[in-house]
FIFIBA-312815 format. One line per 10 residues: their letters; for each residue x, y, z of N, C-alpha, C, O, CB. Coordinates in steps of 0.2 Angstrom, whole numbers, plus 5000, padded with zeros to 4 digits. Glycine has a CB too. Example, Ala and Ser with C-alpha at 12.3 -4.5 7.8 and 13.67 -1.06 7.14 Angstrom:
BEGIN
AS> 5066/4972/5039/5062/4978/5039/5066/4984/5039/5071/4983/5042/5057/4978/5045 | 5064/4989/5035/5068/4995/5036/5064/5000/5039/5067/5006/5040/5070/4997/5029 .
END
This chain:
BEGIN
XXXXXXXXXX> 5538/5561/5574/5537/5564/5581/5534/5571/5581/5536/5575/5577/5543/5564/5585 | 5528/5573/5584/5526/5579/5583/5525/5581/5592/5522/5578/5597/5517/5578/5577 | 5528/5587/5593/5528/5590/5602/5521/5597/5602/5520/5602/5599/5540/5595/5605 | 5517/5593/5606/5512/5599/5610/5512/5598/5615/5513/5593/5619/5505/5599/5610 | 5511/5605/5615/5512/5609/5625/5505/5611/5626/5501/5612/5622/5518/5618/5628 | 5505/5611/5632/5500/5616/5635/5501/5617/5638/5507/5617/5640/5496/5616/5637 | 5496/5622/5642/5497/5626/5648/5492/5629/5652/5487/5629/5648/5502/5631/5647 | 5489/5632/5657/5483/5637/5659/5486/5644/5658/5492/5645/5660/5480/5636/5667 | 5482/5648/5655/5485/5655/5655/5490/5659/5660/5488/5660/5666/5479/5659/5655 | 5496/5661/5657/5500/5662/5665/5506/5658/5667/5509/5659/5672/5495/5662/5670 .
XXXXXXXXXX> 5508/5651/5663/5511/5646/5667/5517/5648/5664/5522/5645/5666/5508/5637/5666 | 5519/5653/5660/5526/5651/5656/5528/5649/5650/5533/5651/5647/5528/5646/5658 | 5521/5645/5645/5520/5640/5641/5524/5643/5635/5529/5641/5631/5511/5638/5640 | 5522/5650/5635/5525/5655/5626/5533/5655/5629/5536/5651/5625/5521/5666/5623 | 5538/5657/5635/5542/5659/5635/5546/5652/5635/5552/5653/5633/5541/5663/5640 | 5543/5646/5636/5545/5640/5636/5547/5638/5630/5552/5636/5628/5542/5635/5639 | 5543/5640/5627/5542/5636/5618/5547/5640/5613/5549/5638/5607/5531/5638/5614 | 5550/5648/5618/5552/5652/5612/5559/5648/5615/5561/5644/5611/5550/5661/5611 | 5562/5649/5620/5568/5644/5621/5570/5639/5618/5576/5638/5617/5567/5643/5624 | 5563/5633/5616/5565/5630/5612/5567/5630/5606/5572/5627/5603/5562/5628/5613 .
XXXXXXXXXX> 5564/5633/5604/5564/5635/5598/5570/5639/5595/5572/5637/5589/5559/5639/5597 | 5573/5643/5599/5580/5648/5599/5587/5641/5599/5592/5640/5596/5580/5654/5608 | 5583/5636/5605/5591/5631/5605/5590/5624/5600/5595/5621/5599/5593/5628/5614 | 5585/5622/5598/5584/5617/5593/5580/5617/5585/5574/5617/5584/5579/5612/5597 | 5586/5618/5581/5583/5620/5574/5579/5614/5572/5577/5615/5566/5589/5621/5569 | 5578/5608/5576/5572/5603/5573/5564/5602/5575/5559/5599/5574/5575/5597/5574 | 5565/5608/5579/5557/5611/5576/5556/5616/5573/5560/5620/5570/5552/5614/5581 | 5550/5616/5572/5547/5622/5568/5540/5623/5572/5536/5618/5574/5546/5619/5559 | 5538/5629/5572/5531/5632/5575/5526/5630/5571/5528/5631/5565/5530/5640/5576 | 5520/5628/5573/5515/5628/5569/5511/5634/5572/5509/5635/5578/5511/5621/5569 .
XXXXXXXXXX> 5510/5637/5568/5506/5644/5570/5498/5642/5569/5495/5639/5565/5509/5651/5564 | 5496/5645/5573/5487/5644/5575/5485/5650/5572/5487/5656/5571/5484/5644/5586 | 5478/5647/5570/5473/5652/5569/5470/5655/5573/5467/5651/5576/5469/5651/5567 | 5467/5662/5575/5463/5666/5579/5460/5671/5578/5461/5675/5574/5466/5669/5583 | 5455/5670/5583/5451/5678/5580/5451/5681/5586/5445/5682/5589/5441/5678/5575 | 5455/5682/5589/5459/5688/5595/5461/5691/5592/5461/5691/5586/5464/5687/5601 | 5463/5696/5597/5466/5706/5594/5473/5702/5596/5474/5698/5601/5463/5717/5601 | 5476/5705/5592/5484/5706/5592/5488/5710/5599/5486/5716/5601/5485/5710/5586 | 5492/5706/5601/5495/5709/5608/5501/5712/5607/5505/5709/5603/5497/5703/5613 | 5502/5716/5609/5509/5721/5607/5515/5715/5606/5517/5711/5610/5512/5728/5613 .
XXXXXXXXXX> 5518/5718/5599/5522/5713/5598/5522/5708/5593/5526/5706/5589/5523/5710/5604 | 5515/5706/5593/5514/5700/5589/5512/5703/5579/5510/5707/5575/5507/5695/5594 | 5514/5698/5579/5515/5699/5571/5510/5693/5565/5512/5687/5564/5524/5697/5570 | 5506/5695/5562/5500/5691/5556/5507/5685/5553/5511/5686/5549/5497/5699/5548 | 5505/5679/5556/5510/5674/5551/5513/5672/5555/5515/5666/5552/5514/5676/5546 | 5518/5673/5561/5523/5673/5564/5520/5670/5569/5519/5664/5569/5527/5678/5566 | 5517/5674/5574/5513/5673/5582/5509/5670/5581/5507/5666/5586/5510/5679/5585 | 5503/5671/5574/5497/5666/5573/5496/5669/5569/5499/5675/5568/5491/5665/5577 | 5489/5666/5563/5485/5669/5558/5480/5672/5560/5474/5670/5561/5483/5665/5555 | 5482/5679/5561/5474/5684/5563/5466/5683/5556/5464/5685/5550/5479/5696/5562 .
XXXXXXXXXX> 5463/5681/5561/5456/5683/5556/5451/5685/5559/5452/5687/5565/5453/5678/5551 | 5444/5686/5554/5439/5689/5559/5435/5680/5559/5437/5675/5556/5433/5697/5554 | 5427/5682/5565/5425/5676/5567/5421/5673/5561/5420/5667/5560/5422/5676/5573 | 5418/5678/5557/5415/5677/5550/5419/5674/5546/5417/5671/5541/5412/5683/5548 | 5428/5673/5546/5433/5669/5542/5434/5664/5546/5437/5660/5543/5440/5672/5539 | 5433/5662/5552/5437/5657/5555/5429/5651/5554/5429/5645/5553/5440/5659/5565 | 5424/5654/5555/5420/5651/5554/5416/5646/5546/5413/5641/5545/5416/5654/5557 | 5420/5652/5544/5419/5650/5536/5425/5643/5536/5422/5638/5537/5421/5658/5528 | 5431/5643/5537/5436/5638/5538/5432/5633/5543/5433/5627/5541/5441/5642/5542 | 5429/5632/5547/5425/5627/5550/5421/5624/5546/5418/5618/5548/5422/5629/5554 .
XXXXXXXXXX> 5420/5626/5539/5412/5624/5536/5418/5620/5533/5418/5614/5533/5405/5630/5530 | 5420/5623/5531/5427/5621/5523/5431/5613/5526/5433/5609/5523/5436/5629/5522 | 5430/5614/5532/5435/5609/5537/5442/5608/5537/5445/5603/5536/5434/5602/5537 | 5443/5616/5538/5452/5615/5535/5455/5615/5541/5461/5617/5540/5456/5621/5529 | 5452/5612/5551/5455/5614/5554/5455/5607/5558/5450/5604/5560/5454/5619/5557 | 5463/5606/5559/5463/5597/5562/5458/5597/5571/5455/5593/5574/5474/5593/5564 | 5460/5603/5572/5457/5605/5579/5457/5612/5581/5462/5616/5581/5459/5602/5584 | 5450/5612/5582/5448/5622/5585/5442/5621/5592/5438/5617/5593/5442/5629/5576 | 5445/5626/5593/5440/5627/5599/5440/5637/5600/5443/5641/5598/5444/5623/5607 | 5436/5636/5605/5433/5642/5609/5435/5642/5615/5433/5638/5619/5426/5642/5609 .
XXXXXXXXXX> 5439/5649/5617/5443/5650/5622/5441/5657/5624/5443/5662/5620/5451/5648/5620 | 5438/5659/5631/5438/5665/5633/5434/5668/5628/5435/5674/5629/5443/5668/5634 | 5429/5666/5623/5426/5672/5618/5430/5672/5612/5426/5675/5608/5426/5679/5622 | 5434/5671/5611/5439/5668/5605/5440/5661/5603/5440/5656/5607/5446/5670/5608 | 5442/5661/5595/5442/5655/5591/5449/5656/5591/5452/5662/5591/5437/5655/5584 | 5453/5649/5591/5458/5647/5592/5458/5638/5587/5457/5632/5589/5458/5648/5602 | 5461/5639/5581/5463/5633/5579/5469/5632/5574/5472/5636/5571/5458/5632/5576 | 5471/5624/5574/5476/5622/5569/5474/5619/5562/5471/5613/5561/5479/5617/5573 | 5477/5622/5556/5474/5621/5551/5478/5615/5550/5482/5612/5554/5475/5626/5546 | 5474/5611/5542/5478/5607/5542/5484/5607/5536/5488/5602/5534/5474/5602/5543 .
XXXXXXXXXX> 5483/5611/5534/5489/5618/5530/5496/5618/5532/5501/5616/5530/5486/5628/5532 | 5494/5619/5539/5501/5623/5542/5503/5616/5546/5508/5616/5549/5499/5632/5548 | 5500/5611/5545/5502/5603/5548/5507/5602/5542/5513/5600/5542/5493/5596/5548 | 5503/5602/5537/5506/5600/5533/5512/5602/5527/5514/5598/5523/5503/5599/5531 | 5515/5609/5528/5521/5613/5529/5524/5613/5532/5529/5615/5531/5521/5618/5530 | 5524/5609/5538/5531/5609/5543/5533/5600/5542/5539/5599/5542/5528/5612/5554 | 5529/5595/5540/5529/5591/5539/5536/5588/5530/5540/5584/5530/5521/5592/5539 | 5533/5594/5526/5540/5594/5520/5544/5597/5522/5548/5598/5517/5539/5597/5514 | 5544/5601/5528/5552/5600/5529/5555/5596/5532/5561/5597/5531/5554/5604/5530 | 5553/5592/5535/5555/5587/5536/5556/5587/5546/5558/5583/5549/5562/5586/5531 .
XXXXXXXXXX> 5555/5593/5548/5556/5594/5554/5551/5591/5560/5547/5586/5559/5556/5601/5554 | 5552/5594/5566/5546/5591/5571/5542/5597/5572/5544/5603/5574/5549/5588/5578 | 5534/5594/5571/5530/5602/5571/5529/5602/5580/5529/5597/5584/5520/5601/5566 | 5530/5609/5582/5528/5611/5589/5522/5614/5591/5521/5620/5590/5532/5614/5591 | 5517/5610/5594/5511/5614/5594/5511/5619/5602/5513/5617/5607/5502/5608/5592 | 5508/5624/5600/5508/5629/5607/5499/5628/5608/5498/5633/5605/5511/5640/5606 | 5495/5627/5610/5489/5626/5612/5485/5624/5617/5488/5620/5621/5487/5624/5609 | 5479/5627/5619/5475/5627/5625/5474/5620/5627/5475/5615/5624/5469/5631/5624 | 5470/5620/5635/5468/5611/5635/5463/5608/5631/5464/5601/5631/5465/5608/5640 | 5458/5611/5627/5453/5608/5624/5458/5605/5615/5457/5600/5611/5446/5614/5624 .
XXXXXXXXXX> 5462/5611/5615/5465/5608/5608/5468/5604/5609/5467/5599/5605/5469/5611/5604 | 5474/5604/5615/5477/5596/5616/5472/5590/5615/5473/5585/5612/5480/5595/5625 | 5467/5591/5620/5462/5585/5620/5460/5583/5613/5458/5577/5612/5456/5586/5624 | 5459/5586/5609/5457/5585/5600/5463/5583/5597/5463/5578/5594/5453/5593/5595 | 5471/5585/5598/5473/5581/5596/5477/5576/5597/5482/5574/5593/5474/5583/5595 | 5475/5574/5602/5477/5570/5606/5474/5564/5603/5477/5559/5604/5476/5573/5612 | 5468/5564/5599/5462/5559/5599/5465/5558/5591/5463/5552/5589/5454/5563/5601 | 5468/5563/5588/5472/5562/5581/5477/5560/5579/5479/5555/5575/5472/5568/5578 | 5480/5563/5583/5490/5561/5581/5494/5557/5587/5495/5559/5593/5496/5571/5582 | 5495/5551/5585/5497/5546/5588/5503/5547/5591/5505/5545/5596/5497/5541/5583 .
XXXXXXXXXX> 5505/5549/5588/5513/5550/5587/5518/5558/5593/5523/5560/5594/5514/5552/5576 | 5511/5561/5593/5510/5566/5597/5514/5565/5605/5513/5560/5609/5503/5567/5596 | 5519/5570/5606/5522/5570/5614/5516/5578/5616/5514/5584/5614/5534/5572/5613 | 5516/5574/5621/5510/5579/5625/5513/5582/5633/5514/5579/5639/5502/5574/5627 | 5514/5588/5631/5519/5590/5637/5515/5595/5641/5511/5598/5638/5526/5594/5634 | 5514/5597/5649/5508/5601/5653/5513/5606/5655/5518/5603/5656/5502/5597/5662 | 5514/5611/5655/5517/5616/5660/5512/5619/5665/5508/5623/5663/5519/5622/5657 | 5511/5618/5672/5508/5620/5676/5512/5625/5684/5517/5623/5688/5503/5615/5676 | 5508/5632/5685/5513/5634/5688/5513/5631/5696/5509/5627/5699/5513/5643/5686 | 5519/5633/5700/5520/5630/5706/5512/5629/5709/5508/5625/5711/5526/5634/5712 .
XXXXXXXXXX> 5511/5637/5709/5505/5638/5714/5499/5643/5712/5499/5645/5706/5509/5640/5722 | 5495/5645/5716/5489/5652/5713/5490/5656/5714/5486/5660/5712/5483/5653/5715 | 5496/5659/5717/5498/5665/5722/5504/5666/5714/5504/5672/5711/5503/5663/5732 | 5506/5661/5713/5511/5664/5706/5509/5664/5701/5511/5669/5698/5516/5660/5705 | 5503/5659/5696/5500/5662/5693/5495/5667/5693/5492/5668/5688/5499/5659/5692 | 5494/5672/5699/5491/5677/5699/5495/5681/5697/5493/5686/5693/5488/5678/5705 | 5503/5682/5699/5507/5686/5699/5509/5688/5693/5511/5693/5692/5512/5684/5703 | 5510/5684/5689/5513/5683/5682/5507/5684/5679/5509/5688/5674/5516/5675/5680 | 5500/5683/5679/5494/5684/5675/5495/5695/5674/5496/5699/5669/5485/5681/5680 | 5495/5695/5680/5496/5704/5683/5501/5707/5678/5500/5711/5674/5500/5705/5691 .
XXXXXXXXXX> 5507/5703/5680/5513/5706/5678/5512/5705/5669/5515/5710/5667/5522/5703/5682 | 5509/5702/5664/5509/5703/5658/5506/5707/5656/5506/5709/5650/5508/5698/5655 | 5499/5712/5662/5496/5717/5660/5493/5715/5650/5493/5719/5646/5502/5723/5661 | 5492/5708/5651/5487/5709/5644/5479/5706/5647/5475/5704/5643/5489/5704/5636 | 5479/5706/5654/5469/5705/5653/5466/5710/5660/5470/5709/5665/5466/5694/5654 | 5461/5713/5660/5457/5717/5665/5455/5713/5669/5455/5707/5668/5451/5720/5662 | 5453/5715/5675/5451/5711/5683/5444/5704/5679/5444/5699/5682/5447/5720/5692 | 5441/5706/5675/5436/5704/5676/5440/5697/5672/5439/5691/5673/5429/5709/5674 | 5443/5699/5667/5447/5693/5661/5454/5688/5666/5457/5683/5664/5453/5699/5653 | 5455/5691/5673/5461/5689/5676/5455/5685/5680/5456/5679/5679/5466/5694/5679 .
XXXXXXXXXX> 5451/5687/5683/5445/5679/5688/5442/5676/5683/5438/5672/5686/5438/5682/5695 | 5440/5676/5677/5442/5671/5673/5443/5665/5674/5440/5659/5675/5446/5672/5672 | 5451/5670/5672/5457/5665/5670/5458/5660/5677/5457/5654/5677/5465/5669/5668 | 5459/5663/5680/5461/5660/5689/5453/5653/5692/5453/5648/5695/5459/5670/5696 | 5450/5656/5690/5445/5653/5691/5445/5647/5687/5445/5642/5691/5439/5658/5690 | 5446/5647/5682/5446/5641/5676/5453/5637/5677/5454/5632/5673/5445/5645/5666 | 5459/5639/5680/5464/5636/5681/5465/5631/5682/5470/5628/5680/5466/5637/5683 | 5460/5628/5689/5458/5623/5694/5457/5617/5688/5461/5612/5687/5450/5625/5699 | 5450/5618/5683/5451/5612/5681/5455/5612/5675/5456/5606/5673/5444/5610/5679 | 5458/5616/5672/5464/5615/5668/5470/5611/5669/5474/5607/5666/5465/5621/5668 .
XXXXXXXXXX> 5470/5613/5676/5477/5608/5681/5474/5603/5681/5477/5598/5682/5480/5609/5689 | 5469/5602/5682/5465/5594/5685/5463/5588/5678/5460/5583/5678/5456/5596/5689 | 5467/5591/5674/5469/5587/5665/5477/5585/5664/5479/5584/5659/5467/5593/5658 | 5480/5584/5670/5486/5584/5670/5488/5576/5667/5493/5574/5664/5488/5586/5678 | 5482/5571/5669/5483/5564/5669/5484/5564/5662/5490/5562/5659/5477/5560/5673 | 5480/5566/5659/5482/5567/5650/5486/5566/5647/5487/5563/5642/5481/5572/5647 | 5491/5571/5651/5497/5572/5647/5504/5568/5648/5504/5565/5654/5499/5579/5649 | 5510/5566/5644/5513/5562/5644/5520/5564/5651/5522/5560/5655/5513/5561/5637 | 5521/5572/5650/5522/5573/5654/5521/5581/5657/5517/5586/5656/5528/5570/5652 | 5526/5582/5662/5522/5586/5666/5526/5591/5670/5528/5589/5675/5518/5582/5669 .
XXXXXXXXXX> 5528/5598/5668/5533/5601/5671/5528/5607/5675/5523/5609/5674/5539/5605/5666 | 5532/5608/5680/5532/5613/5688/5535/5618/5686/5541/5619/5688/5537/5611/5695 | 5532/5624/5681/5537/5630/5680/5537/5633/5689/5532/5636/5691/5534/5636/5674 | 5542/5632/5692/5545/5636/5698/5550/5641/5696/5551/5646/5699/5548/5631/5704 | 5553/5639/5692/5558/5645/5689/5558/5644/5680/5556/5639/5677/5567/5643/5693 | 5562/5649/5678/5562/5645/5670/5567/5641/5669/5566/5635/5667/5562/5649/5663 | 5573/5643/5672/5581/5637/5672/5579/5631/5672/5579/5627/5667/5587/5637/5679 | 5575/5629/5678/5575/5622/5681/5568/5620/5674/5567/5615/5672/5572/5621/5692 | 5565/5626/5673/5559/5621/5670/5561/5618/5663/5561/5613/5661/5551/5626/5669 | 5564/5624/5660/5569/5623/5652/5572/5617/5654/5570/5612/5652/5576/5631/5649 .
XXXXXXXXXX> 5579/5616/5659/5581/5611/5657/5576/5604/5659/5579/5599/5660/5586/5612/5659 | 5570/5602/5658/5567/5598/5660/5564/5596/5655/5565/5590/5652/5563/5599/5664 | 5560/5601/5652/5558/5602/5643/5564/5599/5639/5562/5597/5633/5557/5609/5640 | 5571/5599/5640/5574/5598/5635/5575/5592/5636/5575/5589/5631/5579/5602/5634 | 5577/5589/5643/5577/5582/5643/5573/5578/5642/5575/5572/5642/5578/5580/5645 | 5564/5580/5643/5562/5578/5638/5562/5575/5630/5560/5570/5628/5561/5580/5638 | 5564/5581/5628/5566/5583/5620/5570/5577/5621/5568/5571/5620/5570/5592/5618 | 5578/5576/5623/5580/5573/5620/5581/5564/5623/5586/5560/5622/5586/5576/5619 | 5574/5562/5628/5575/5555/5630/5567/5554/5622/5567/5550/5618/5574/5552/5641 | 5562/5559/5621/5558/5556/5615/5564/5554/5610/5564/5549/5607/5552/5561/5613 .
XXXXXXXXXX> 5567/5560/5609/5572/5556/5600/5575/5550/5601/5576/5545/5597/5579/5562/5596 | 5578/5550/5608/5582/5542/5609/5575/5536/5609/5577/5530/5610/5587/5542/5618 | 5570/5536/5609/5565/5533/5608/5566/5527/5603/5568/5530/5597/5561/5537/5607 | 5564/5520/5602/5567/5516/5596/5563/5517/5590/5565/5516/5585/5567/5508/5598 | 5555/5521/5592/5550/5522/5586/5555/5526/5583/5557/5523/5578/5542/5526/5586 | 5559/5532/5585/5559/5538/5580/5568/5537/5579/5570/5542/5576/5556/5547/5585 | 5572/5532/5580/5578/5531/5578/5578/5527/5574/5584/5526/5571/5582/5529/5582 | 5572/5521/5571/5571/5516/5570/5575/5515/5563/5578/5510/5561/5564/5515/5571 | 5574/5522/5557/5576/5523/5553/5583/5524/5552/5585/5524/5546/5573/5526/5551 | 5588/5526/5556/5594/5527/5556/5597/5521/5559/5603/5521/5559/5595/5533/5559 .
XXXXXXXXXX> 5593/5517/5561/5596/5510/5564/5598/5508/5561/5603/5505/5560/5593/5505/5567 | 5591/5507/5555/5592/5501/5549/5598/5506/5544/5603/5503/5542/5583/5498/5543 | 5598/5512/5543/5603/5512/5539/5612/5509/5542/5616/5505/5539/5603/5520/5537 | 5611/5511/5548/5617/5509/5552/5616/5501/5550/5621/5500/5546/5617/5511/5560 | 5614/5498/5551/5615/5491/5550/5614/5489/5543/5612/5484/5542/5610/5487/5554 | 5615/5492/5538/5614/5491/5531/5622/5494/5529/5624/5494/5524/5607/5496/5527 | 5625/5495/5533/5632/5494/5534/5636/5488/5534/5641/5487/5529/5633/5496/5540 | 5634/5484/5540/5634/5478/5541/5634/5471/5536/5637/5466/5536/5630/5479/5546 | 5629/5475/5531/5628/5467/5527/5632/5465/5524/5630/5461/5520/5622/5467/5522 | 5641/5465/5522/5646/5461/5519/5647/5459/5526/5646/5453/5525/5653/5464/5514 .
XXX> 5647/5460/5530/5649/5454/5536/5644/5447/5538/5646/5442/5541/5650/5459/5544 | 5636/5449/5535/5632/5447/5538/5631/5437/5533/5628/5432/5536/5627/5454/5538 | 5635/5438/5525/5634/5433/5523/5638/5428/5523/5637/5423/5521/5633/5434/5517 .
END
């Protein structure tokens, strides 16, 4: 089972994902590649892989990225490195990415849960773009502006939360989280061992 989110700039999507992450030790982050400036706070390796566009692009030639795109003037991709690290441990990778990356991997990973956070309304994603004070008037109409068709990719996704609050939205995401593991693909292996229990009764 592999979980990607999405979101339009503003919905919630990082504050969602770090919750998860704090209450379920069976993910693990796959950290993205970028060639954005660093936002107070964030950390080389943790938040993402900072590089320049002359390294992200050299990485394109090389094809080490399952999916990248171009976001606001910024490169934004998933190696297939860091797919493959969260994979030996045996955990579930969690991807945080934009709609064009959902859509690329979407077209890759089968197995993939595709989750939208979009916010109630425009009046609240204006409010919350503001209140994070990381983009200028001209970077906030934008964003606002590009939101419309961002929401309007909702059909894509497998499912689909209303951040109106984060309580109600977290617990939505979690039950999520735990009707996919009850899923028969992803228990399928603990069944047969449970039934390999069974085989002195079965002869």
């Amino acid at each position: 089972m592999i979980f990607v989110i999405s979101a339009p700039s503003g919905a919630g999507k990082t504050t969602l994902i770090n919750r998860l992450l704090e209450s379920e030790s069976s993910f693990l982050f796959s950290i993205s590649t970028t060639t954005r400036s660093r936002r107070k706070g964030e950390a080389d390796g943790i938040h993402y892989h900072f590089v320049t566009k002359d390294e992200f692009c050299e990485m394109i030639k090389n094809d080490e990225f399952i999916e990248w795109a171009e976001v606001y003037g910024n490169y934004y991709g998933t190696t297939k490195k860091e797919v493959d690290r969260i994979r030996k441990t045996g955990k579930i990778p969690l991807f945080d990415v934009d709609i064009q990356g959902s859509r690329s991997l979407k077209k890759q990973l089968k197995e993939g849960v595709f989750v939208f956070i979009i916010p109630p309304s425009l009046d609240v994603l204006k409010k919350r773009l503001i209140g994070r004070k990381t983009e200028d008037s001209e970077q906030l109409h934008i964003r606002l502006k590009n939101a419309y068709n961002e929401i309007s990719e909702y059909v894509n996704f497998d499912y689909v939360i209303i951040n109106c609050d984060l309580e109600s939205a977290f617990k939505r995401l979690m039950s999520i989280v735990v009707a996919e593991k009850c899923r028969m693909k992803n228990v399928k292996n603990e069944i047969d061992s449970i039934l390999e229990d069974f085989n002195d009764y079965t002869t």
